[in-house]
MIMI-620526 format. One record per residue: x, y, z of N, C-alpha, C in turn. Coordinates in steps of 0.2 Angstrom, whole numbers, plus 5000, padded with zeros to 4 digits. Atoms other than C-alpha are relative to their C-alpha. Layout:
BEGIN
XYZXYZXYZ;...
This chain:
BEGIN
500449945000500050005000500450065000;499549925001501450145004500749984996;499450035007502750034992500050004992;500050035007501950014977500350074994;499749955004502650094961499550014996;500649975006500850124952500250065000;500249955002500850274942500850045000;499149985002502750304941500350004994;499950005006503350334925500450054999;499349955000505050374919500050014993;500149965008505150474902500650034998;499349975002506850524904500649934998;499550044996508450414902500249995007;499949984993509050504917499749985005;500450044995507650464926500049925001;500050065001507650294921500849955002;499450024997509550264928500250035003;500049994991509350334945500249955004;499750054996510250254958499349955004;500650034994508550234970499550034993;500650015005507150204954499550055002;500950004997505550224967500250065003;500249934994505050374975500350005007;500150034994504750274991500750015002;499350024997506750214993500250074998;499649955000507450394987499650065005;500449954995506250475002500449955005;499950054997506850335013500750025002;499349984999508650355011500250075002;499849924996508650555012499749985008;500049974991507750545030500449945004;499350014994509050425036500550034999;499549974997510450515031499650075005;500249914996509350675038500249975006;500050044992509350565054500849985003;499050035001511250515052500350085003;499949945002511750685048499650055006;500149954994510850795061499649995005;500550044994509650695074500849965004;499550054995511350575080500350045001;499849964996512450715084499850045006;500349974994511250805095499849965003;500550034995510250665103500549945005;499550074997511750535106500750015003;499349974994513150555120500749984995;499450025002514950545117500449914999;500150045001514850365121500049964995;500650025006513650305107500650024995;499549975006514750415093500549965001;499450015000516450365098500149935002;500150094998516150175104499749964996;500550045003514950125094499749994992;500249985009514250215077500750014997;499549985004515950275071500449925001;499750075003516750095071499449954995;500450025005515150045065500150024992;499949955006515250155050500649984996;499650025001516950105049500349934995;499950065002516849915049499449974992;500449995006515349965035500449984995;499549985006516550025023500549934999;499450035002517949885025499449954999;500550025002516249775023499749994994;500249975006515749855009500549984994;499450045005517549814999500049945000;500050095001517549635004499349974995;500650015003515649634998500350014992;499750005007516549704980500149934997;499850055004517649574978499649925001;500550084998516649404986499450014997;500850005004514949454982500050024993;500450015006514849524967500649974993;499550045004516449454958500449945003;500150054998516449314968500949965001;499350034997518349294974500150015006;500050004992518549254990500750035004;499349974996519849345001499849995007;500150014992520249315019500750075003;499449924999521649485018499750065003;500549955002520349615022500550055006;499449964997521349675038500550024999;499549965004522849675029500150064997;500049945004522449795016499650075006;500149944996521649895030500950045004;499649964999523249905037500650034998;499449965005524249965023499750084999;500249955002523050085020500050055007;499849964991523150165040500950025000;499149995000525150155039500150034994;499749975004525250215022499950085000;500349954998524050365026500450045005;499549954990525250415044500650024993;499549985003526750415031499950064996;500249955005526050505018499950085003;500249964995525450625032500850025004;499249984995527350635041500550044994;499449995004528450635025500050034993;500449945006527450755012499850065005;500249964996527250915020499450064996;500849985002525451005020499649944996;500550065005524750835011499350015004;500850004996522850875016499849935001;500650054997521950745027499749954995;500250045005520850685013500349994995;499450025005522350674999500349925003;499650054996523150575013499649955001;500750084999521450435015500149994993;500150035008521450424994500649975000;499450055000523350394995500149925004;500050084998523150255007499849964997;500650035006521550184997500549974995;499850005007522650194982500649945001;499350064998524350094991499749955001;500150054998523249974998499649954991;500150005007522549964978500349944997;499550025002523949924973500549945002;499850054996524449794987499549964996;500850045000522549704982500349974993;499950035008523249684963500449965001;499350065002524949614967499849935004;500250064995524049474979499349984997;500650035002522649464967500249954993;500050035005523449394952500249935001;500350105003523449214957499449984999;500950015002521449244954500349994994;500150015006522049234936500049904999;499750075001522649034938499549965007;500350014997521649004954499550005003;500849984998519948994961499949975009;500150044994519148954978500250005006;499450014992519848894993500750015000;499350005003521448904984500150075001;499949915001521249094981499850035008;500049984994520749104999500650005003;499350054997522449015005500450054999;499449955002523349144993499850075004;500149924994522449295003500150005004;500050024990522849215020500850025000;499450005001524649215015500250095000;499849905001524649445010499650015009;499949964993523849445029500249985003;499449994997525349385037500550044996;499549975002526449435027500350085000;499949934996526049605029500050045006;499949984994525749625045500849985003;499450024999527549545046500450044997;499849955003528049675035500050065003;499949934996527649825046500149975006;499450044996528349725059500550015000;499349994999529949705054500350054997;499849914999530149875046499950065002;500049944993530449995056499850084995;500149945006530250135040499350005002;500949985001528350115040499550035004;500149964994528250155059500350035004;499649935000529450295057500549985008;499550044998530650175067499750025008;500150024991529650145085500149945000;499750054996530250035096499649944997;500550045002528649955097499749984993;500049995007528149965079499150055001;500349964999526650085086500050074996;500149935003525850225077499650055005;500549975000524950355082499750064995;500349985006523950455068499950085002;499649915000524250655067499250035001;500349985000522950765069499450014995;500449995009521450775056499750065000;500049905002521350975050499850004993;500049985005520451025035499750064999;500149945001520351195029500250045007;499849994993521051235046499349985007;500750004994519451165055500349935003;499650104999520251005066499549975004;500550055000519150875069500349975008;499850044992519550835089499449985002;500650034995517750805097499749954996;500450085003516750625093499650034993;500449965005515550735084500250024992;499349985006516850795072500149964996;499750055004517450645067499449964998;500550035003515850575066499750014993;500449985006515150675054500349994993;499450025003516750655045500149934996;500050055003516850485042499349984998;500850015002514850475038500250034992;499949985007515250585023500349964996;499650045002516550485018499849934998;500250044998515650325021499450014993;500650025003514050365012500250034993;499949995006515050444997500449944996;499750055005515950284993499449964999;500150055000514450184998499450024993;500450005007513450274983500249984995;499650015009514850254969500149945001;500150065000514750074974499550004998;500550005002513050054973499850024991;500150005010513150144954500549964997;499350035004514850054950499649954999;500350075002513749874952499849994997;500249995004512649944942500250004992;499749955006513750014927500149924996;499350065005514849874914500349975006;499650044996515949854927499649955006;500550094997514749754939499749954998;500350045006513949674926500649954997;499150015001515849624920500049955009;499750054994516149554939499349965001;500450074998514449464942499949954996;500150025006514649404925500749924999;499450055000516349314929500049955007;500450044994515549264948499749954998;500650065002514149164939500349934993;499750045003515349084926500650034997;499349965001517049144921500049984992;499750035006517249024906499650054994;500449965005515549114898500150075000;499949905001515949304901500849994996;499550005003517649264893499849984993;500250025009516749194876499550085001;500349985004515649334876500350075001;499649945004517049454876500450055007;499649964995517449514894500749975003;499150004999519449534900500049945007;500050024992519549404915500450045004;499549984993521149474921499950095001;500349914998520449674921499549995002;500649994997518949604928500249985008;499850034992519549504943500850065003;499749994999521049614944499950085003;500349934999520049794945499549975007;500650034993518849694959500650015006;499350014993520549654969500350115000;499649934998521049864967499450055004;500449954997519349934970499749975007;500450054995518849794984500850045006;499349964996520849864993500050075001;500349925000520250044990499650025005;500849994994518650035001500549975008;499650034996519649915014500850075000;499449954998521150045014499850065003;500149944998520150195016499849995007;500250044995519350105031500549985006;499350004996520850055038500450085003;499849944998521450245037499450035004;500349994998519850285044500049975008;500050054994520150155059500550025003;499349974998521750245061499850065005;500049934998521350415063499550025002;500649984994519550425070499849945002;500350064996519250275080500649985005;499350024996520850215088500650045003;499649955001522150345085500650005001;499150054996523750225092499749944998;499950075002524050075080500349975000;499450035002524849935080499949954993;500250075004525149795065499649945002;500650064999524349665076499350035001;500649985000522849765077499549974993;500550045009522349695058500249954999;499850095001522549525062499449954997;500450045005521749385056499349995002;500650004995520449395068499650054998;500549955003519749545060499850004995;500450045007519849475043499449954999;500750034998518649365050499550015001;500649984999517549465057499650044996;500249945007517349575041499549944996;500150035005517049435031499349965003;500450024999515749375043499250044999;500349945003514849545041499749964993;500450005005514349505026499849954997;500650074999513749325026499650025002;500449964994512749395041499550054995;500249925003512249555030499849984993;500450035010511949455013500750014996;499350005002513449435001499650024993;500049985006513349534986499450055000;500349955001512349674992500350055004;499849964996512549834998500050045007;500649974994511249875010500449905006;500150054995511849685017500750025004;499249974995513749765023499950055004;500249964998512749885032499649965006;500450025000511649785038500549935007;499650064997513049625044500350045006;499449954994514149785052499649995005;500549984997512649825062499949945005;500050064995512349645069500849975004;499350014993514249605075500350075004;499749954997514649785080499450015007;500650004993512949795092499849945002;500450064993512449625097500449985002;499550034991513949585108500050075004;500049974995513749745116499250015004;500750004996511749725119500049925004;499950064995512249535125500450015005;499350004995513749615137499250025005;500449964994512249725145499549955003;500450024997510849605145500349945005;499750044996512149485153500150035010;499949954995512549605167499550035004;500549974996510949665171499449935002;500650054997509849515170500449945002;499850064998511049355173500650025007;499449974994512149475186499849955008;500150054995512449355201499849935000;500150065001511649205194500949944999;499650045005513049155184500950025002;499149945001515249195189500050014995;499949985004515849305179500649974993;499950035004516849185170499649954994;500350045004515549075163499550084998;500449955002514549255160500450024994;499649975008515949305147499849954995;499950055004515949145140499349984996;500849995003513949145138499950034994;500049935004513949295129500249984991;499950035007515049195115499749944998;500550035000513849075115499550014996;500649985004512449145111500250054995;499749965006513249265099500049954996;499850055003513949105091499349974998;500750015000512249045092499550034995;500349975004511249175084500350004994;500050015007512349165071499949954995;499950085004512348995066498949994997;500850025002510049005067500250084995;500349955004510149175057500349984991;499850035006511149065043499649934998;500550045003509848935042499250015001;500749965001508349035045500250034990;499749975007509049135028500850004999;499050025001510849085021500050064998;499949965005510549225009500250095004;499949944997510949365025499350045000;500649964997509849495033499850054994;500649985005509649575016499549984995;500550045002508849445008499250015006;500749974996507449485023499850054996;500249905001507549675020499549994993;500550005007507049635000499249955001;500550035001505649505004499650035005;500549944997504949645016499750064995;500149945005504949755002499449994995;500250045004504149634989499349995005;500950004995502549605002499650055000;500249965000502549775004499750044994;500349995010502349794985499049975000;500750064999500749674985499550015007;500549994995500149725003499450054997;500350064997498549695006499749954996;500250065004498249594991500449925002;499950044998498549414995500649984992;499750015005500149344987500349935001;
């Protein structure tokens, strides 16, 4: 009833290859950024921003690159912290050892190293597939983190191999309160997650879910495999590096190499099984379920099982039912929480005619 697209009629090209088609979804999207963008800063403490939304946000984005390359070009990677952490290290450098290099120059250059790392660890996609290509991805995240490890150049020679990430100033406004950085990496965030969104749309996604569904056939009927799977691996390390820079400079601020271990590669990559794989709305969506539901299961642990349970089998619960939830939300729908979101939509289309 408030979904249907009766009486919508596109007369233009333009009109007809809009990002958001329907009315409904391009109303929808502006009042959550309005709600993003002016309702969170005022209404939501320091806490909320700086602990919660802003990694949320964050783990979107390196979400969203992984989503690139697995979902819709269907090469599996287990590197994703990696390339975050080239893109955080390259960005402090770029920032130390160029002077005046503006903030944002300095997040595209990282994006761009971490790019350029994603090509060189992606071309055994040209000869391998699968578990195999997996294996070859698991191999660029040790190696790297073993690379700014044991060179001391990357973390401008600490002891420790510890960063801390410089101040972020643009036009002379510096971004010090949660709010600041909030707003900062929302922008950034919702700008790359539109050019995604139109990129899938364009040749080139159509090129990646073409070589996803069958490799042998998109190569007869004329597409480059190795600029198709090799462009998936630069623009999938791009979102992943800016992310990383952003994990740097407004979330943490003191990093080290073992910070983007393999542990986080894991959790990205869970994101988006969780959140649907080969959607946009589902890296948003995945983020949102591992970044909030261990901190809504720490409380309800602590306020409703407090004293039942010592506090060591209370931690341990916690991963439990985490682990739990995950495994029924994978057999309720394999296809992730946006395979739900679209079959809400589709009812909603048909509501209240029986379908």
């Amino acid at each position: 009833m408030f979904y249907r697209e009766a009486g919508q009629f596109k007369t233009t090209y333009l009109a007809d290859q809009q990002i958001f088609p329907i009315t409904q979804d391009r109303i929808g999207v502006l009042l959550i950024l309005a709600v993003a963008f002016v309702a969170v800063p005022m209404l939501f403490n320091e806490y909320w921003i700086k602990a919660i939304l802003i990694p949320f946000l964050i783990f979107s984005l390196a979400a969203l690159g992984l989503n690139i390359l697995t979902g819709y070009a269907g090469q599996l990677s287990l590197g994703s912290a990696a390339f975050m952490a080239v893109g955080a290290f390259a960005s402090y450098n770029f920032m130390l050892r160029v002077d005046g290099m503006p903030i944002l120059i300095a997040f595209v250059c990282g994006g761009l190293s971490a790019a350029v790392v994603g090509i060189a660890f992606g071309l055994p996609s040209l000869r391998i597939k699968g578990f195999y290509l997996a294996v070859a991805t698991l191999a660029a995240q040790f190696f790297i983190v073993w690379a700014l490890t044991k060179f001391g150049w990357f973390s401008n020679y600490s002891s420790s191999g510890v960063i801390t990430a410089q101040e972020m100033q643009i036009f002379g406004y510096k971004f010090v309160t949660a709010e600041s950085k909030y707003l900062l990496v929302l922008s950034i965030v919702v700008l790359l997650a539109l050019a995604a969104k139109n990129m899938v749309r364009s040749s080139i996604g159509r090129a990646w879910m073409a070589v996803r569904d069958m490799d042998v056939a998109a190569e007869v009927i004329g597409i480059r495999i190795m600029h198709t799977k090799l462009l998936a691996f630069a623009v999938s390390s791009f979102y992943c590096g800016v992310a990383g820079a952003l994990y740097a400079y407004a979330y943490i601020g003191t990093v080290e190499p073992e910070g983007f271990n393999l542990d986080l590669s894991f959790k990205i990559l869970f994101m988006i099984i969780i959140g649907g794989v080969g959607s946009i709305v589902g890296a948003f969506l995945g983020a949102a379920f591992i970044v909030l539901l261990p901190i809504a299961l720490d409380v309800m642990v602590q306020e409703w099982l407090h004293g039942i349970f010592p506090p060591s089998i209370s931690s341990n619960l916690q991963l439990v039912v985490f682990g739990g939830l995950i495994i029924f939300f994978l057999i309720v729908e394999p296809h992730g929480l946006a395979r739900l979101w679209q079959i809400g939509k589709q009812k909603l289309r048909l509501w209240p005619f029986p379908h």
